[in-house]
N, CA, C and O atoms as CSV, one atom per row, in Angstrom:
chain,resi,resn,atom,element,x,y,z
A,1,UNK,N,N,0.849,-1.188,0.000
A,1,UNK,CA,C,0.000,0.000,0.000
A,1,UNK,C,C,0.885,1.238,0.000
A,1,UNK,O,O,1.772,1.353,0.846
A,2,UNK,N,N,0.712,1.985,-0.744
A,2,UNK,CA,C,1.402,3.271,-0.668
A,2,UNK,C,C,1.487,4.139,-0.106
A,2,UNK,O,O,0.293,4.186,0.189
A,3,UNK,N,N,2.130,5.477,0.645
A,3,UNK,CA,C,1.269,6.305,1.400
A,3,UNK,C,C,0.449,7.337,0.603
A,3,UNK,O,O,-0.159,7.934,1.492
A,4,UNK,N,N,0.091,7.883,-0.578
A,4,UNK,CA,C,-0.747,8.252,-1.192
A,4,UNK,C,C,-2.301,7.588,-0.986
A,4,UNK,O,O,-3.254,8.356,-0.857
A,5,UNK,N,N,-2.499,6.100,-0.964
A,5,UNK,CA,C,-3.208,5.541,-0.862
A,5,UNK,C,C,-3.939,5.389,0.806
A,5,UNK,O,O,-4.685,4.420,0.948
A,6,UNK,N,N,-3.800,6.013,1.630
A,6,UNK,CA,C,-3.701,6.032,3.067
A,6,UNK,C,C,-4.133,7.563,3.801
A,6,UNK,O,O,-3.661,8.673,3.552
A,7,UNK,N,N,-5.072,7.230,4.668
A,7,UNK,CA,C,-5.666,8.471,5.136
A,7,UNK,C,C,-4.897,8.939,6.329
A,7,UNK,O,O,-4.639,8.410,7.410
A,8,UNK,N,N,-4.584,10.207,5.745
A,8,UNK,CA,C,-4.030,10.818,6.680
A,8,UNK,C,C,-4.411,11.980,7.631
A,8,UNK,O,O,-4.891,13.031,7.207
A,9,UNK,N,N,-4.215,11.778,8.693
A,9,UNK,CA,C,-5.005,12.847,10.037
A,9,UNK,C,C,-3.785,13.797,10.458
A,9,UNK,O,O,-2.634,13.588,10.841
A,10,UNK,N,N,-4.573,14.953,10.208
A,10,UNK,CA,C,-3.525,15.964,11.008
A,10,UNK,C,C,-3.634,16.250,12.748
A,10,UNK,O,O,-4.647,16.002,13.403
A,11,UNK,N,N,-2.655,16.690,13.182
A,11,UNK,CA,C,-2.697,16.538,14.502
A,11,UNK,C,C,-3.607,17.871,15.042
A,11,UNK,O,O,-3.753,18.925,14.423
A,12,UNK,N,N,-4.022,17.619,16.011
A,12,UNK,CA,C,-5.288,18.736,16.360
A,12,UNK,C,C,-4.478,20.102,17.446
A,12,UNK,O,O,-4.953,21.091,18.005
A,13,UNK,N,N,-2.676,19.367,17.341
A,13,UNK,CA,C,-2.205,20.814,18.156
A,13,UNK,C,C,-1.338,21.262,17.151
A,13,UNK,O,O,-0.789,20.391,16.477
A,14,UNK,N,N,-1.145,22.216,16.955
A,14,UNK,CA,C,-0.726,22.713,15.856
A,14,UNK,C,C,0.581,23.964,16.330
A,14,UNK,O,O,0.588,23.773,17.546
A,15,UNK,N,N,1.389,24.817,16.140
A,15,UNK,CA,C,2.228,25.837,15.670
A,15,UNK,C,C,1.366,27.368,15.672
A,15,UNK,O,O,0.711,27.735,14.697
A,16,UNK,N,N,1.480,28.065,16.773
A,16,UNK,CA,C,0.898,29.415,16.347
A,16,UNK,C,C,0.735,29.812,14.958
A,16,UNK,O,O,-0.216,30.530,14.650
A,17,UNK,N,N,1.546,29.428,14.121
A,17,UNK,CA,C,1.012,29.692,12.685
A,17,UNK,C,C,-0.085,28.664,11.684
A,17,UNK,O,O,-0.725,28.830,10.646
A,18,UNK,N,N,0.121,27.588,12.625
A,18,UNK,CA,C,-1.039,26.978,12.001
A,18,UNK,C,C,-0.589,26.063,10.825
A,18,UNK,O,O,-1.366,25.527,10.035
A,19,UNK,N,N,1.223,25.918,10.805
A,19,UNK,CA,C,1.167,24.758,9.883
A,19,UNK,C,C,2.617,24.132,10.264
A,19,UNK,O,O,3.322,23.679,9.362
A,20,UNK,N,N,3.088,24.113,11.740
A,20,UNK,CA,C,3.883,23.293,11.845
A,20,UNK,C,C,2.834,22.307,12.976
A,20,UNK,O,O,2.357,22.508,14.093
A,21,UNK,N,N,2.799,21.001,11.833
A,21,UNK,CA,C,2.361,19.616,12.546
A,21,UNK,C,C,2.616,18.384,11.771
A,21,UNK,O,O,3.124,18.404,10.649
A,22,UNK,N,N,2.243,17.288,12.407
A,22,UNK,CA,C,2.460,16.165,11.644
A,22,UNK,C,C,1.240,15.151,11.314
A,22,UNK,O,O,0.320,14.859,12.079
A,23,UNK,N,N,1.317,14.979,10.829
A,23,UNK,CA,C,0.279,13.710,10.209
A,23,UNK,C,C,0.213,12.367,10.462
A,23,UNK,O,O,1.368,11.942,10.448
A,24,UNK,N,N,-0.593,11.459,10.694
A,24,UNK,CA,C,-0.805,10.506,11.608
A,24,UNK,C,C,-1.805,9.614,10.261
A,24,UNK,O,O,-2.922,9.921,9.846
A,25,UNK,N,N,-0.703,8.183,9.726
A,25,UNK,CA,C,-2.009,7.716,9.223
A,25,UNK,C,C,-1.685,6.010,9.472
A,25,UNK,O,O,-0.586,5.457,9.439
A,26,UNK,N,N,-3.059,5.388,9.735
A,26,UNK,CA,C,-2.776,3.942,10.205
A,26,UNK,C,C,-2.701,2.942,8.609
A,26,UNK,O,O,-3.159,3.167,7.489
A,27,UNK,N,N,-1.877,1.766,9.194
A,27,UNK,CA,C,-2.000,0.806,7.965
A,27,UNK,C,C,-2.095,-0.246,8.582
A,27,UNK,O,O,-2.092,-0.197,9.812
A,28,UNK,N,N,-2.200,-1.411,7.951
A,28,UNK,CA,C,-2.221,-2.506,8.190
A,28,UNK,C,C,-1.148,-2.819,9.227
A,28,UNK,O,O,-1.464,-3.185,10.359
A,29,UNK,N,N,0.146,-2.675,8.834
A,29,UNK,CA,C,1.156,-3.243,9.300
A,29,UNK,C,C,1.871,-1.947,10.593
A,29,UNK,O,O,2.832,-2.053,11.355
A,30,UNK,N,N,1.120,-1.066,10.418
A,30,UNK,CA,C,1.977,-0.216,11.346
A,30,UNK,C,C,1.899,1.431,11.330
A,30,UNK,O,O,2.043,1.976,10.236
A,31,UNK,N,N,1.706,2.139,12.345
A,31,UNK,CA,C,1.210,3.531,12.855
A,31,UNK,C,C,2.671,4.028,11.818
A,31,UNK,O,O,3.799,3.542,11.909
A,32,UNK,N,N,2.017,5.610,10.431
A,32,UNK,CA,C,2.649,6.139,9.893
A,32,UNK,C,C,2.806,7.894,10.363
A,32,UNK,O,O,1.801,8.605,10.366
A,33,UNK,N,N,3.868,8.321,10.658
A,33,UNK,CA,C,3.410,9.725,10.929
A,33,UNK,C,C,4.673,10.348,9.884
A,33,UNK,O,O,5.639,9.723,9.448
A,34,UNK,N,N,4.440,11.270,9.736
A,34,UNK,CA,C,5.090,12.133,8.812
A,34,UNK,C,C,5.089,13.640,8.800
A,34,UNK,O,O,4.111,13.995,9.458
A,35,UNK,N,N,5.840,14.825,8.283
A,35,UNK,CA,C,5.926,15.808,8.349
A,35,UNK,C,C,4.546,16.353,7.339
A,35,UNK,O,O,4.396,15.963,6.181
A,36,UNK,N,N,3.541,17.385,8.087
A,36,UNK,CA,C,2.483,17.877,6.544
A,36,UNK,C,C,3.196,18.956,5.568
A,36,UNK,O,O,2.684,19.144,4.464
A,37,UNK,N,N,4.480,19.745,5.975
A,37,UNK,CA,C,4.878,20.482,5.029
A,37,UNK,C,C,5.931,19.455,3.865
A,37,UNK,O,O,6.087,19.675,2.664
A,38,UNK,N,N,6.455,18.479,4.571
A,38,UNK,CA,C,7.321,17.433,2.900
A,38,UNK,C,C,6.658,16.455,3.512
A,38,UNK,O,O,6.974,16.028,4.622
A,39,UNK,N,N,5.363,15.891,2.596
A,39,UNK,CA,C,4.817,14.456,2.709
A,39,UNK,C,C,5.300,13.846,1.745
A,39,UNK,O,O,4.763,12.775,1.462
A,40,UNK,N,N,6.523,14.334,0.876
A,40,UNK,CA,C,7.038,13.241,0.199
A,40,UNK,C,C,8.050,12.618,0.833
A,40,UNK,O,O,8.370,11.556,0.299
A,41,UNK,N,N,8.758,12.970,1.945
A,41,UNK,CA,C,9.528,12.459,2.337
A,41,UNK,C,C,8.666,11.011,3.271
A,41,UNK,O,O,7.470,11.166,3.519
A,42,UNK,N,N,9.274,9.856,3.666
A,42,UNK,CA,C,8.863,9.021,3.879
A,42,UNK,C,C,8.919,9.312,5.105
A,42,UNK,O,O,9.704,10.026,5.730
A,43,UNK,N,N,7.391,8.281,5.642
A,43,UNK,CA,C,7.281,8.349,7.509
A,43,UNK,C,C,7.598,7.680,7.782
A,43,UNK,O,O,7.740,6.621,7.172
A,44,UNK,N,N,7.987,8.025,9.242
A,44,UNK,CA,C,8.418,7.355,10.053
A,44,UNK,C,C,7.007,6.259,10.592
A,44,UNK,O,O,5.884,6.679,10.873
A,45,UNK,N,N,7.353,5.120,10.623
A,45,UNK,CA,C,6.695,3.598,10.731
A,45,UNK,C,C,6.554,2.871,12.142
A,45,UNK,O,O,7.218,1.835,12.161
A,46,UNK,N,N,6.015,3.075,13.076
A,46,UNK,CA,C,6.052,2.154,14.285
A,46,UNK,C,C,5.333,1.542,14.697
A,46,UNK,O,O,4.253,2.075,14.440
A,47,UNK,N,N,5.120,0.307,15.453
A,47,UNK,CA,C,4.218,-0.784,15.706
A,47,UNK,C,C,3.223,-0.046,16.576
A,47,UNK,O,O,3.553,0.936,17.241
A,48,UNK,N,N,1.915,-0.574,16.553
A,48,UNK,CA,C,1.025,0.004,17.285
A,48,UNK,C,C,1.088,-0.273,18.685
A,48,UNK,O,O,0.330,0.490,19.283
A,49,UNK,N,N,1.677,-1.045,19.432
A,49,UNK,CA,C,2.133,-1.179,20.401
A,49,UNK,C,C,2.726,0.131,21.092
A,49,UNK,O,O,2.198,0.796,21.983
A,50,UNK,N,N,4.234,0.384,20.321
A,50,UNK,CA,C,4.909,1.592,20.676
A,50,UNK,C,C,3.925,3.226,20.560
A,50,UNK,O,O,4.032,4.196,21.310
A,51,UNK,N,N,2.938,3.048,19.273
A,51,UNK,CA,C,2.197,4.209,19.081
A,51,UNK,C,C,1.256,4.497,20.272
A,51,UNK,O,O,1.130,5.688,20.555
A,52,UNK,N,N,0.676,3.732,20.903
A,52,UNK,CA,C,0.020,3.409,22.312
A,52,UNK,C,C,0.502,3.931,23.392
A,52,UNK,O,O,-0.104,4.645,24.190
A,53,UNK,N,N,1.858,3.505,23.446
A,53,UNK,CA,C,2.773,3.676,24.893
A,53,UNK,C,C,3.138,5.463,24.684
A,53,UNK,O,O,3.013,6.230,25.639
A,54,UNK,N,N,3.607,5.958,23.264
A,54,UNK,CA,C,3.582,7.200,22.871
A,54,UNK,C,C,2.768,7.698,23.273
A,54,UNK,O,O,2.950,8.606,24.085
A,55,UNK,N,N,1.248,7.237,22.793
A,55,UNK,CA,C,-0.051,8.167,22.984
A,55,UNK,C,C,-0.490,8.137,24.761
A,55,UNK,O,O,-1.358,8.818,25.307
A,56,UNK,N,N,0.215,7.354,25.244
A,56,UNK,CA,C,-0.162,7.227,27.056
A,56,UNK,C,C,0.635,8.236,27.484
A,56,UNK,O,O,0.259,9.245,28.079
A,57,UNK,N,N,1.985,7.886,27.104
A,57,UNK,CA,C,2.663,9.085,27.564
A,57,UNK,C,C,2.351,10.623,27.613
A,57,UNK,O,O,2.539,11.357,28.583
A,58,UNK,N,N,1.820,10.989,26.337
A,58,UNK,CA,C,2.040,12.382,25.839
A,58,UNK,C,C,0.755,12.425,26.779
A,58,UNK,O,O,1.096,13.002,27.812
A,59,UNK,N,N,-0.907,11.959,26.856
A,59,UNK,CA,C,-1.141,12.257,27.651
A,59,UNK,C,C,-1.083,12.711,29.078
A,59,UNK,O,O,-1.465,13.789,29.534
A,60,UNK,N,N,-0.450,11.538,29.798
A,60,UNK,CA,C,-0.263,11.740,31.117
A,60,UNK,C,C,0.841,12.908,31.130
A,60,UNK,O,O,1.085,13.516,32.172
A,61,UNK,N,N,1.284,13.100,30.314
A,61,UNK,CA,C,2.528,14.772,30.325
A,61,UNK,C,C,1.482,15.773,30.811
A,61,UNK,O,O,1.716,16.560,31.727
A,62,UNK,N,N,0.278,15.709,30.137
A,62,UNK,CA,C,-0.628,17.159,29.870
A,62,UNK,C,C,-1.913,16.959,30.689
A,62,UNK,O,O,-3.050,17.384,30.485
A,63,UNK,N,N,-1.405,16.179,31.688
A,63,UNK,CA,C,-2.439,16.296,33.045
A,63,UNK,C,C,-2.541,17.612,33.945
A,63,UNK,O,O,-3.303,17.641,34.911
């Protein structure tokens, strides 16, 4: 699957200007995130496991 082919979510905190963020898109095989200003450059790929333990973390930061 390509990442063209793959929906991608922008992140809902964003850069006082409103366009430094990254993009978040799931696949089969593994959580894709990537830069939204060069989405040609390839994302970075991690097991949903690790994307989990990420997403626990960053919460409990912003308690």
């Amino acid at each position: 699957m390509s990442t063209t082919e793959l929906a991608w979510f922008k992140s809902s905190y964003r850069g006082s200007s409103g366009d430094n963020c990254v993009e978040v898109a799931l696949s089969p095989e593994a959580i894709l995130v990537r830069d939204s200003k060069d989405t040609e450059l390839r994302p970075l790929a991690v097991s949903p496991d690790a994307w989990s333990a990420f997403a626990a973390h960053a919460a409990d930061a912003h308690v």
